[in-house]
ROSE-182783 format. One record per residue: residue number from 1; residue in one letter; x, y, z of N, C-alpha, C, CB in turn. Coordinates in steps of 0.05 Angstrom, whole numbers, plus 32768, in hexadecimal, padded with zeros to 4 digits. Glycine has a CB too. Example, Ala and Ser with C-alpha at 12.3 -4.5 7.8 and 13.67 -1.06 7.14 Angstrom:
BEGIN
   resi   resn   n_c1   n_c2   n_c3   ca_c1   ca_c2   ca_c3   c_c1   c_c2   c_c3   cb_c1   cb_c2   cb_c3
      1      A   8108   7F8E   809C    80F6    7FA6    809C   8108   7FBE   809C    80E2    7FA7    80B5
      2      S   8101   7FD3   808E    8111    7FEB    808F   8102   8001   809D    811A    7FF4    8072
***
This chain:
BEGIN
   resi   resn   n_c1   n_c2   n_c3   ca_c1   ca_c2   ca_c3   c_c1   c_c2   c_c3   cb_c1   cb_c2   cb_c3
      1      X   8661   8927   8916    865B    8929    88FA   8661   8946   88F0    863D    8923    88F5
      2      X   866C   8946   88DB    8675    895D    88D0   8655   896F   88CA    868A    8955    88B4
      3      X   865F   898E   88C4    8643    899B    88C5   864B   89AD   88B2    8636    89A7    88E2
      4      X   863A   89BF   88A0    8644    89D5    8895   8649   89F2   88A5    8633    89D9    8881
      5      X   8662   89F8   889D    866C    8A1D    88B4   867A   8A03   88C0    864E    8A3B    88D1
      6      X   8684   89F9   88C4    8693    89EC    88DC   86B6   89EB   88CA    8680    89C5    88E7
      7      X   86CB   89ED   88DD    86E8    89F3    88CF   86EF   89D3   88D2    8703    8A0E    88E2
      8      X   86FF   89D7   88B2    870F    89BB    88AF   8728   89BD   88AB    8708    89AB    8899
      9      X   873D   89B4   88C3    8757    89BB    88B6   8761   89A4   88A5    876C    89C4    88CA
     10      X   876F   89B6   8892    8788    89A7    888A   87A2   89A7   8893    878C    89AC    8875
     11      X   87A7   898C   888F    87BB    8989    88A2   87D6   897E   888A    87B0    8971    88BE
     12      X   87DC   89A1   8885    87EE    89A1    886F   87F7   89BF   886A    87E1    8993    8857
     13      X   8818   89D5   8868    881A    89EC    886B   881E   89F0   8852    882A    89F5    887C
     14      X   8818   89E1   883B    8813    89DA    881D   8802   89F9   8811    87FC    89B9    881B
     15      X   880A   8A03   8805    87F1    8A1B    87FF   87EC   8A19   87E4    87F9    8A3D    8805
     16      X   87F1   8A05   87DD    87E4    89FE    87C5   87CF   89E6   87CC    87F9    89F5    87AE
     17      X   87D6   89D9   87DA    87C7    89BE    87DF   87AD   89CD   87F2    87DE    89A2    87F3
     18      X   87B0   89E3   880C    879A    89EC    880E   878D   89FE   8801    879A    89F1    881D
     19      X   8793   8A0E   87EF    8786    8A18    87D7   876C   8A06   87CA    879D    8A1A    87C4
     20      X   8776   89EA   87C4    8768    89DA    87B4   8756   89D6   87C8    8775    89C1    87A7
     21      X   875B   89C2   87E5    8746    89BC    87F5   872C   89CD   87F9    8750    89BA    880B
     22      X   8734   89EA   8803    8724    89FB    8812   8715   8A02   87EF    8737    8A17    882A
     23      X   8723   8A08   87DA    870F    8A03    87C1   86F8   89F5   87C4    871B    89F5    87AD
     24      X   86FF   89D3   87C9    86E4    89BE    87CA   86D7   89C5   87D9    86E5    89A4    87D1
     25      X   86E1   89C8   87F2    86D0    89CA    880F   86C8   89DF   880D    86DB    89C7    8829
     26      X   86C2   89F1   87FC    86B1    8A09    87FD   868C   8A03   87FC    86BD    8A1C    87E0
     27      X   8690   89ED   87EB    8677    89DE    87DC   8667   89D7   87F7    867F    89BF    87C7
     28      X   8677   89CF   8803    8669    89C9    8828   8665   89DD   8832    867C    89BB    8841
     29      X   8668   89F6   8831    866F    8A09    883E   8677   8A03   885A    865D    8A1B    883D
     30      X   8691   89FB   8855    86A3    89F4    8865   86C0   8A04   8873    86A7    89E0    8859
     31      X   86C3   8A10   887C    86DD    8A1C    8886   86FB   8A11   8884    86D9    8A1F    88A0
     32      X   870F   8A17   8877    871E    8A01    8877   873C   8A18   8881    871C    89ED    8854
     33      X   874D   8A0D   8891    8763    8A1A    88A4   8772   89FC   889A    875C    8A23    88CD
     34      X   878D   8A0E   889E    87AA    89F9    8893   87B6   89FE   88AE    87C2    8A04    8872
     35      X   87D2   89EF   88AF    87E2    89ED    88C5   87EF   8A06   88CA    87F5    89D8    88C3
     36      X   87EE   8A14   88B7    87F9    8A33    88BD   87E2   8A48   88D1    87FD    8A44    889A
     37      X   87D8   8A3F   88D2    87C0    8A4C    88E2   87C5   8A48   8906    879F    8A3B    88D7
     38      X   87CE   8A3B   8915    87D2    8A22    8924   87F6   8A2C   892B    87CA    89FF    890D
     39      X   87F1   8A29   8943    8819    8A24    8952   8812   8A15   8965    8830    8A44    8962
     40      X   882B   8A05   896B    882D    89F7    897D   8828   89D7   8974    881D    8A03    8991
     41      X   8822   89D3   895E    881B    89B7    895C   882F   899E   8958    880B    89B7    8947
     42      X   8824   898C   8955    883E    896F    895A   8847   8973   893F    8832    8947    8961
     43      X   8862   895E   8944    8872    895B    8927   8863   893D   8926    889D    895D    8927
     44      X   885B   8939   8909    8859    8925    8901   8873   891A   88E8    883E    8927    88FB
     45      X   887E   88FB   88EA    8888    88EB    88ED   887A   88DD   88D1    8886    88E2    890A
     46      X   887F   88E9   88BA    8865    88D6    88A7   8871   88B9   88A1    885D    88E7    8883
     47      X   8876   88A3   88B3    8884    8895    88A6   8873   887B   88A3    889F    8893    88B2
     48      X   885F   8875   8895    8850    8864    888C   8857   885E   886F    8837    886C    8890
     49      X   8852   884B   886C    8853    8836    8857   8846   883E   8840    8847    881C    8860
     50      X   882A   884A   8841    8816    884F    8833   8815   8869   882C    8802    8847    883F
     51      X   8803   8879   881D    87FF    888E    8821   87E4   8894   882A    8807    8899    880F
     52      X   87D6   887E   8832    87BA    8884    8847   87C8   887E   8865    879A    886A    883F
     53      X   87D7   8868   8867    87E4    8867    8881   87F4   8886   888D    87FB    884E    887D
     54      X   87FE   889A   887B    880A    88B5    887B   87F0   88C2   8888    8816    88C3    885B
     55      X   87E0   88C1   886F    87CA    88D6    8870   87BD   88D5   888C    87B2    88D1    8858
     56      X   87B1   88B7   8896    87A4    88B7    88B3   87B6   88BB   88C3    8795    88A0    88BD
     57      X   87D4   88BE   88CE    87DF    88C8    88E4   87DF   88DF   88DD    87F6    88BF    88ED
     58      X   87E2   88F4   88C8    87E4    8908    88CF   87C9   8917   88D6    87F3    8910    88BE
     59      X   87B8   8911   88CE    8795    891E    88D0   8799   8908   88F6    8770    890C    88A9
     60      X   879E   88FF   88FB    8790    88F0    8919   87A6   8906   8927    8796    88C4    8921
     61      X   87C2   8902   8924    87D1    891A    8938   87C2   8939   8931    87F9    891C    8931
     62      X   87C6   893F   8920    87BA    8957    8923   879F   895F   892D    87BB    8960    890D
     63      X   8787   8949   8923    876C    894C    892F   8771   8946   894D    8755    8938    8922
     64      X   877E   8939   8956    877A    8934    8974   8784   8954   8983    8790    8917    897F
     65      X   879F   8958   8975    87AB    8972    8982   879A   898A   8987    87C2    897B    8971
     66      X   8786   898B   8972    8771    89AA    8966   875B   89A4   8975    8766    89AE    893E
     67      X   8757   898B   8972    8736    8988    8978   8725   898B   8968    872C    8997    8988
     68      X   8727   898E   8953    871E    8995    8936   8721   8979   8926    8731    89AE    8927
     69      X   870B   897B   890E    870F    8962    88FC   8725   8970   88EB    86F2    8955    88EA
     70      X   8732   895C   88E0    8749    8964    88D0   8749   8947   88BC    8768    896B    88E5
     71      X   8753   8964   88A4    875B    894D    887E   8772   894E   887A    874F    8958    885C
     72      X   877C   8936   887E    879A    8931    8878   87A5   891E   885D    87A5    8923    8893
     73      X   87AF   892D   8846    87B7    891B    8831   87D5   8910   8829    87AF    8926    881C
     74      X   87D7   8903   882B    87F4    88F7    8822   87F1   88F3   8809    87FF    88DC    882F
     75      X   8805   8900   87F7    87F9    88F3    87D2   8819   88F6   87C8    87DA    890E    87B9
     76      X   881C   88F4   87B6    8835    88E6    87A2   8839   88E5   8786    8836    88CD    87A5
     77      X   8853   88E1   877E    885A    88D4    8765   8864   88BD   8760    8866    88DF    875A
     78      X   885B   88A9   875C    8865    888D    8752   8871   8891   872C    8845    8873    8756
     79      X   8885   8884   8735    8899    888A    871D   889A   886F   870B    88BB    8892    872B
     80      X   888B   8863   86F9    8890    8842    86FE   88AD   8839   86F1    8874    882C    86ED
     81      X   88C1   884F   86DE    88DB    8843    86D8   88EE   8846   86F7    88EA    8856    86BB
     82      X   88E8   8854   870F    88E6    8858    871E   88E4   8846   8735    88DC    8863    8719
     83      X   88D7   882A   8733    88C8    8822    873F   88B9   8825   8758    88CD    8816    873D
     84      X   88A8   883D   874E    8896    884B    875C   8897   8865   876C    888E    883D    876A
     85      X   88B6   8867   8770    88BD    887D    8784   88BC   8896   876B    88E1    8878    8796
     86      X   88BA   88AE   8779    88BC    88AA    8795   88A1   88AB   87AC    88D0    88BE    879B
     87      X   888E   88A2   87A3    887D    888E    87AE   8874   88A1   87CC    888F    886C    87B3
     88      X   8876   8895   87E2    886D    88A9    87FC   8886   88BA   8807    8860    8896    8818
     89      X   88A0   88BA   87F6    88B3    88C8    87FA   88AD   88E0   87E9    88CA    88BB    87F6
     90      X   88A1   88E8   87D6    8899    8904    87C2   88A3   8918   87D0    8878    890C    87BD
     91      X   8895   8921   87E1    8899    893B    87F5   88BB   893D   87FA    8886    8936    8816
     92      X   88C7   8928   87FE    88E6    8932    880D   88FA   8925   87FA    88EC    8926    8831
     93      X   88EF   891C   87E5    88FF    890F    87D1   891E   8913   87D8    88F9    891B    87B5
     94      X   891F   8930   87C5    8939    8937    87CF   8948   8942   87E4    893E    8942    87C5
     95      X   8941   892C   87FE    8941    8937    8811   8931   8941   882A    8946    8940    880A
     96      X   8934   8942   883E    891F    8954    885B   891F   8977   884B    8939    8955    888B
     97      X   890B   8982   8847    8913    89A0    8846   890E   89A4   882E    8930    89AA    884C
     98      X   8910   8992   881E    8916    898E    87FA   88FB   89A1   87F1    8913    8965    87EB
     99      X   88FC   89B5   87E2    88EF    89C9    87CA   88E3   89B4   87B2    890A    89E1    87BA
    100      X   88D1   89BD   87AC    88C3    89B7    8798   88D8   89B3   8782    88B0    89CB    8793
    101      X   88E6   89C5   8777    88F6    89CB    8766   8911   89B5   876B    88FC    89EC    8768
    102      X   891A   89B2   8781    8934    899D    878D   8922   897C   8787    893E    89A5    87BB
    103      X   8908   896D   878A    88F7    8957    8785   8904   8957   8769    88D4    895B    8789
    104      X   88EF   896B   8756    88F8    8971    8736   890B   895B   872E    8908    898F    8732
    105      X   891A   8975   8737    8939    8977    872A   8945   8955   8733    8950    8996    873E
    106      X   893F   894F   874E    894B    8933    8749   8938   8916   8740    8959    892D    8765
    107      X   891B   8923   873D    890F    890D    8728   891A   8909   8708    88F0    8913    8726
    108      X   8922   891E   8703    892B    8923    86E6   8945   891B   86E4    892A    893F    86DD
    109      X   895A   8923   86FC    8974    8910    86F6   896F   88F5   86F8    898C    8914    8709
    110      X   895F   88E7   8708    895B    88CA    870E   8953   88C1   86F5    8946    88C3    8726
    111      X   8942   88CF   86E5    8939    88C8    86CD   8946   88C2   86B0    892B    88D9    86CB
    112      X   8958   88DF   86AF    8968    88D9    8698   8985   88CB   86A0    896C    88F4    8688
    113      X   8990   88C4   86C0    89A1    88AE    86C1   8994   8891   86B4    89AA    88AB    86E0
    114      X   897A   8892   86B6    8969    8873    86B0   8964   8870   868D    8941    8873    86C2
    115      X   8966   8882   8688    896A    8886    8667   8976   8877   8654    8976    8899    8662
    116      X   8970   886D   864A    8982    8853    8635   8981   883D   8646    89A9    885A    862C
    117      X   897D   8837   865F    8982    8820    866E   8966   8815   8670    8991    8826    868A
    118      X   8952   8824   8670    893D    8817    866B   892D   8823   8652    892E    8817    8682
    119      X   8922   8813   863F    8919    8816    862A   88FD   8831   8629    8912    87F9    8624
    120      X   88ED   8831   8638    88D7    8845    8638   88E3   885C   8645    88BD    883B    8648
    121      X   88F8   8860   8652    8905    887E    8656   8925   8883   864B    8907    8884    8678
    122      X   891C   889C   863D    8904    88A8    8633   88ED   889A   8623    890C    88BB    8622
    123      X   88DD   889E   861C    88CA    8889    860B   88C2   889C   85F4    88AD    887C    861E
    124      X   88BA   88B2   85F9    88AC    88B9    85D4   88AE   88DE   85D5    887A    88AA    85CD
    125      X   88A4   88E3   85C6    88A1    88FD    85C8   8886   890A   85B7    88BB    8908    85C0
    126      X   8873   8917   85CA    8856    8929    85C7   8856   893F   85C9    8843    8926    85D8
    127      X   884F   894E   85B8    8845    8967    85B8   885F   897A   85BE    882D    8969    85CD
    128      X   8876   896F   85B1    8891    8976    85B0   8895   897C   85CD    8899    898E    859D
    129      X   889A   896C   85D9    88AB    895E    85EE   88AA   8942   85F9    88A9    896C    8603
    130      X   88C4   893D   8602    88C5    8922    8608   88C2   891A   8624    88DA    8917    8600
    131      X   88BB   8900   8625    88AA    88FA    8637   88B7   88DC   8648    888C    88F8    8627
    132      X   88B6   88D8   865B    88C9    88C0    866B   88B0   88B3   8669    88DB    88C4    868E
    133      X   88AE   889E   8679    889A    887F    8681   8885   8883   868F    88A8    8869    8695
    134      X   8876   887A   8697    885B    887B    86A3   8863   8889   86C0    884B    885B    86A6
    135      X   884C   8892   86CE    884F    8897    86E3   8830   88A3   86EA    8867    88A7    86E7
    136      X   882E   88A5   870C    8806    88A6    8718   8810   88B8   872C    87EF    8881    8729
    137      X   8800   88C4   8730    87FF    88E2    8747   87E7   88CD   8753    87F1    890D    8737
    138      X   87EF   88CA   8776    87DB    88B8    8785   87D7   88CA   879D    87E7    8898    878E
    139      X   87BB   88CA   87A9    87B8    88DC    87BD   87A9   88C1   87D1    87A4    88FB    87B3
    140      X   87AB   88CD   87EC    8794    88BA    87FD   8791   88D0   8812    879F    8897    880B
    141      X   877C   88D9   8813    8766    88EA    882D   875F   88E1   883F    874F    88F2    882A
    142      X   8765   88EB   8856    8754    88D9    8870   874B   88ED   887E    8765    88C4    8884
    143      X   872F   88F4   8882    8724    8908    889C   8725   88FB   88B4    8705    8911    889B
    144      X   872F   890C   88C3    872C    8903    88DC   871A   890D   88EC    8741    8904    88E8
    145      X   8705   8908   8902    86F3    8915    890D   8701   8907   892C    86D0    890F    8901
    146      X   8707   891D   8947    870B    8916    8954   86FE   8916   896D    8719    891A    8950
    147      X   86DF   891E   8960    86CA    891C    8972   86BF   8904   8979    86B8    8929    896B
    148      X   86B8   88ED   8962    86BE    88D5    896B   86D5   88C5   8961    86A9    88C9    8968
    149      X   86E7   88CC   8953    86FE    88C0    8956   86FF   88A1   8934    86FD    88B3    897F
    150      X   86EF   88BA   8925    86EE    88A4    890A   86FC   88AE   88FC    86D5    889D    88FB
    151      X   8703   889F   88E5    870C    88AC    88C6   86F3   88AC   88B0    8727    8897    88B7
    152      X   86FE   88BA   88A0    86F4    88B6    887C   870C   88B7   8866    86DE    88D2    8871
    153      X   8714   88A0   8854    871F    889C    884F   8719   889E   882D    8724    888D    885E
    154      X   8732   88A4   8822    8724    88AC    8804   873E   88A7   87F0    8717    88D2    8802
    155      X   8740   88A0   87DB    875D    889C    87C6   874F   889D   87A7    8772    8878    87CC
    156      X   876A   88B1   87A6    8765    88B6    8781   8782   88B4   876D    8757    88DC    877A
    157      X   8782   88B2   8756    8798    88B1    874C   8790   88BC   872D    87A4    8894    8751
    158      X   87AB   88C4   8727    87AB    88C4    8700   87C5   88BF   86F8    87A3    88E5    86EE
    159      X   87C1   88B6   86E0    87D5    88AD    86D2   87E1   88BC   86BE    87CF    8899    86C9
    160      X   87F8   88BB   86B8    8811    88CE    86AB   881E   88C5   869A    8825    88D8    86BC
    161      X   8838   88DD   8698    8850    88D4    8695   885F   88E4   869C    8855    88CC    867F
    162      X   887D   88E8   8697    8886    88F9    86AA   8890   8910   8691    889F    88E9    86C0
    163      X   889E   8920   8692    88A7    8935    867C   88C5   8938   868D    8890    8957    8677
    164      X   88D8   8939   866A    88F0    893B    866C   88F4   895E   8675    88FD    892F    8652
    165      X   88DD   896D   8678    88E3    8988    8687   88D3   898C   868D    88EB    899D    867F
    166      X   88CB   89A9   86A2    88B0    89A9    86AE   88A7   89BE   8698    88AC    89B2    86D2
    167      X   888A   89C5   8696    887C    89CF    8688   8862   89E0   86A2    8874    89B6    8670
    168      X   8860   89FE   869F    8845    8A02    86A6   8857   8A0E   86C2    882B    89E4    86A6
    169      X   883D   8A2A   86D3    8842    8A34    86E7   8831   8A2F   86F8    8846    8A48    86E6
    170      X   8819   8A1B   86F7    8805    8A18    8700   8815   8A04   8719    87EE    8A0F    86EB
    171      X   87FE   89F7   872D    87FD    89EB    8740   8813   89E8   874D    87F5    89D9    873C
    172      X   8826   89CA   875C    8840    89CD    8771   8848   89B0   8768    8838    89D3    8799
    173      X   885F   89B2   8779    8866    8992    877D   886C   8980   875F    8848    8981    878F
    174      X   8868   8973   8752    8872    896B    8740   8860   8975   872B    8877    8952    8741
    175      X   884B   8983   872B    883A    8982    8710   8844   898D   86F5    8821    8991    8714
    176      X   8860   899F   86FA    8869    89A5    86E2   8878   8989   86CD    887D    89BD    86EA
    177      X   887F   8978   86E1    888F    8961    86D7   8879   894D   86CC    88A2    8953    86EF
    178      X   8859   8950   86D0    884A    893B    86D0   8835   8941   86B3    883B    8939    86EF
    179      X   8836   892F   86A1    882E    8932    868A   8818   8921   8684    8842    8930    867A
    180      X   87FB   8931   8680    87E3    8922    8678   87E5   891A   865D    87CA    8932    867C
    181      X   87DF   8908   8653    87E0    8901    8635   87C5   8904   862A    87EB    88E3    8630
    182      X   87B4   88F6   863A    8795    8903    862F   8793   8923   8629    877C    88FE    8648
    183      X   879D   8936   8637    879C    894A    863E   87AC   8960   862B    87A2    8947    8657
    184      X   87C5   8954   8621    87D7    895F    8613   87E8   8977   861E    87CA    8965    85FE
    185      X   87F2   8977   863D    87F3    8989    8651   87FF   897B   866B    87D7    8996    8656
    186      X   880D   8992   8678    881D    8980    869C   87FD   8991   86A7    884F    8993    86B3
    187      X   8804   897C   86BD    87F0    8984    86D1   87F7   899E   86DD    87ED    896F    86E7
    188      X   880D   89AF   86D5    8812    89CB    86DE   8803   89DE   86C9    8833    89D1    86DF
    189      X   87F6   89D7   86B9    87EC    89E7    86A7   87D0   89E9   869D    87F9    89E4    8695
    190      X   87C2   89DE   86B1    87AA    89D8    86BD   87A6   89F3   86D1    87AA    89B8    86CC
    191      X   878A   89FB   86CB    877E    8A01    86EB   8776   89FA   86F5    8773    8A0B    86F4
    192      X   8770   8A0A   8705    876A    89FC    871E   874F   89E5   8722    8767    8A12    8732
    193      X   873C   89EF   8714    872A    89E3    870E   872F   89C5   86FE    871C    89F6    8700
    194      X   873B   89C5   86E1    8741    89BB    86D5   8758   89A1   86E4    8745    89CE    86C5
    195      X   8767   89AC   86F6    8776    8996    86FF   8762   8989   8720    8799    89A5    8706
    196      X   8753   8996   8728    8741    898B    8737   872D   8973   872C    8733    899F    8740
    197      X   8721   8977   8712    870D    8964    870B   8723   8950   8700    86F4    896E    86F6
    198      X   8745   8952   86F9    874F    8933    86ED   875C   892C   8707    8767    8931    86CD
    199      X   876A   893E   8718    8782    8932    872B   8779   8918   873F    878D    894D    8741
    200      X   8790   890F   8745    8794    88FA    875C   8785   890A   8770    87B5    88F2    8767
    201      X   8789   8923   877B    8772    8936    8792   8761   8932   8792    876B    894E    8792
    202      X   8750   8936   8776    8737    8942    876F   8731   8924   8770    8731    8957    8753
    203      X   8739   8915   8767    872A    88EE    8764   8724   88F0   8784    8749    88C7    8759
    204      X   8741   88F1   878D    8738    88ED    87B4   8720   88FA   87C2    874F    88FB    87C9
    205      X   871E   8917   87B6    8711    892C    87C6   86E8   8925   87BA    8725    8952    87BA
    206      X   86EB   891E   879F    86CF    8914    8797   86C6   88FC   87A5    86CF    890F    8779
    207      X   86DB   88EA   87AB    86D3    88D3    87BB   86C7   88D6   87D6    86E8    88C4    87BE
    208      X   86E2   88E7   87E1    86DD    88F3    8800   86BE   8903   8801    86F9    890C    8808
    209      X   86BB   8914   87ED    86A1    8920    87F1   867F   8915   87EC    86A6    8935    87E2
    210      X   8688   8902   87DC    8670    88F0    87D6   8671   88E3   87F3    8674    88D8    87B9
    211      X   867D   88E0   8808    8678    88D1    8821   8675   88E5   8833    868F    88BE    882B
    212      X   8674   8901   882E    8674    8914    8840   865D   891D   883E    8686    8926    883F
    213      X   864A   891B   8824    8635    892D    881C   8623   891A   8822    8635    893A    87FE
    214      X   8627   8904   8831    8611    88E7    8846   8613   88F4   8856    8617    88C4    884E
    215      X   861D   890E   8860    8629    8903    8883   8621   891D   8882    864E    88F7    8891
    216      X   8627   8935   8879    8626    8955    887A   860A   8955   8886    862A    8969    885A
***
C-alpha cells in the first residue's frame, strides 16, 4: 500500500508531463522521480492497442526493474476527420524520434490535404481563427505497485477541436494545436492549474486519486 514520503516514479522523460504529476502528488506528500533519474533500465516496446494496454506495460516493466511503485500514462490525440489517429501513435506521429513541433506540423498537413474533401474541415471560424473538426485529448493511468504486484487504473478525456495554427507557449505535445471552445483558448494557453482542473490528465489523475486517498 502506498504511504505518504514514499517515491513514485514516473515512468516517462516527459518534463512537462512530470511537472504536472509531481504537482498532484504533492497533495499526498508524495515524492515523485521520472526516468531521468534512473540508468540502466529496459526499453519498452509500447505496442498495445489501447492506451491503458500502453500505460500498464510500461508502469509493470519499469516497477518490476526499480522495485518501486510506478505511474505510467499513455494519452493522445484522436483526430475524428482523421479517424481517430493519431490515436496511441501521438508521441511518434511523425515518426521514431519525432519533436513536438515535427507531430504539429504533420497533423496540420494531414488536415488541410482533408480540406474541401470533407465538409467540417475546415468547419468555422472563433475568436478569429479557424478551426478543423472535432477532436479528444485521452489519457489512461495505471499505478503499478510491485510489492504485491496490482494496478490502479484511471481514464480521462476532453473534447476539442483542432486549430488551423498553434496558439499559446504554455504546456507540450499538441496543446498549441488543441482548441477549447467552452474556454475560448488552446490548451497551450492555460496554466498550469487551469489546464489541470479541464485536461484528459487532470480527469485521469482526479479519478486515480479519489482511489488513492481509500488506500493512503
Amino acid at each position: 500500500m502506498l504511504k505518504s514520503g514514499q517515491v513514485v516514479v514516473v515512468a516517462t522523460g516527459n518534463a512537462g508531463k512530470v511537472k504536472e504529476f509531481a504537482h498532484a502528488f504533492a497533495e499526498l506528500g508524495m515524492e515523485v522521480r521520472s526516468l531521468r533519474d534512473f540508468d540502466g533500465l529496459p526499453d519498452i516496446v509500447e505496442d498495445g492497442d489501447t492506451f491503458q494496454a500502453n500505460a500498464r506495460k510500461k508502469a509493470k516493466t519499469i516497477g518490476d526493474a526499480l522495485g518501486l511503485p510506478v505511474l505510467a500514462d499513455d494519452s493522445g490525440l484522436c483526430v475524428d476527420a482523421l479517424g481517430g489517429a493519431p490515436g496511441v501513435y501521438s508521441a511518434r506521429y511523425a515518426g521514431e524520434g519525432a519533436t513536438d513541433a515535427d507531430n504539429n506540423a504533420k497533423l496540420l498537413r494531414e488536415l488541410k490535404q482533408l480540406a474541401g474533401a470533407i465538409g467540417d474541415v475546415p468547419a468555422s471560424e472563433a475568436h478569429g481563427v479557424v478551426l478543423y473538426g472535432g477532436a479528444r485529448f485521452k489519457c489512461a493511468l495505471a499505478l503499478y505497485d510491485p510489492e504485491d504486484g496490482t494496478f490502479m487504473d484511471a481514464e480521462g478525456a476532453v473534447e476539442g477541436r483542432i486549430l488551423s495554427s498553434p496558439r499559446g507557449e504554455g504546456g507540450f505535445g499538441y496543446d498549441p494545436l488543441f482548441w477549447l471552445p467552452e474556454m475560448g483558448c488552446s490548451m497551450a494557453e492555460l496554466t498550469m492549474e487551469e489546464k489541470q482542473a479541464i485536461s484528459h490528465r487532470g480527469a485521469a489523475l482526479r479519478e486515480l486519486f479519489s482511489q488513492l486517498r481509500k488506500k493512503v
